[in-house]
Structure formats: structure tokens, C-alpha cells
N, C-alpha and C positions, 0 to 999 in steps of 0.2 A: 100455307106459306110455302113459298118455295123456295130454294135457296141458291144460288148460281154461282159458278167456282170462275174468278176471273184469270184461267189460266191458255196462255199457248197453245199449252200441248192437245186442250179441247177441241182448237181449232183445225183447218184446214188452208193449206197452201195458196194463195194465192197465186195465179201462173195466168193467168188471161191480161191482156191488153200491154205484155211486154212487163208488168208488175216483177221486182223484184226481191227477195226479202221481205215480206207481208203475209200473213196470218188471219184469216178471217172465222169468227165462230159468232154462229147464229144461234139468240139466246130465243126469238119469238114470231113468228109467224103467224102475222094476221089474216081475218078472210078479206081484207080491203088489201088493198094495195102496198102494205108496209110491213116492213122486218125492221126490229130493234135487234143491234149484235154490234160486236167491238170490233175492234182490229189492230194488229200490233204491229209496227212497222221500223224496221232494225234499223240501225244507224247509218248505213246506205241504202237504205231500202227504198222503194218506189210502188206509187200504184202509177201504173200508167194511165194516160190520155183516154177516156172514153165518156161516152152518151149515157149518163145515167138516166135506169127503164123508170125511176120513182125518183120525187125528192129527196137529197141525203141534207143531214144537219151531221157535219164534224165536230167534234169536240173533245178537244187534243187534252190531254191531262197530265202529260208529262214531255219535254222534248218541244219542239220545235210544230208546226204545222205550214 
């Protein structure tokens, strides 16, 4: 079993595509084409406009999306 701390501080900065206030921490790393991982996104925060490289599925758990 493994057990995954759903914190911030684990994560890393979000700063690409003009993003602002966002947080990303990568909990899995597949050999296909996907990563499962959160992200936290401050109360003006943003991720900017871009080409995602794989499908994303969001799912907002708190707040607004």
C-alpha cells in the first residue's frame, strides 16, 4: 500500500503558459502515455491557454472550475 499526502507544499510551481497561482504535484507516472496528480489552484489563480501533450480529465473538488 502506498499512501499519498494531498499537500501543496509536495508540489511544484506552476509558471508555463502565463499560469498564475497553481501548484502541480505528480503522484504516478505511467509507461503509456499518462500521469495521474492534482493541482491546486488559488483564488486568482490561472492555468493558462495551452495544447494539452495527453487527455486530461479535471475534477474540481472544491471551488469553482
Amino acid at each position: 500500500m502506498k499512501i499519498y499526502k494531498f499537500s501543496k507544499k509536495h508540489g511544484k510551481k506552476v509558471e508555463k503558459y502565463q499560469s498564475n497561482l497553481a501548484t502541480y504535484v505528480k503522484m504516478i507516472q505511467t509507461n503509456e502515455a499518462a500521469t495521474i496528480g492534482y493541482m491546486y489552484i488559488d483564488g486568482e489563480g490561472t492555468v493558462g491557454y495551452h495544447e494539452a501533450p495527453i487527455p486530461q480529465l479535471f475534477i474540481v473538488v472544491e471551488g469553482e472550475g
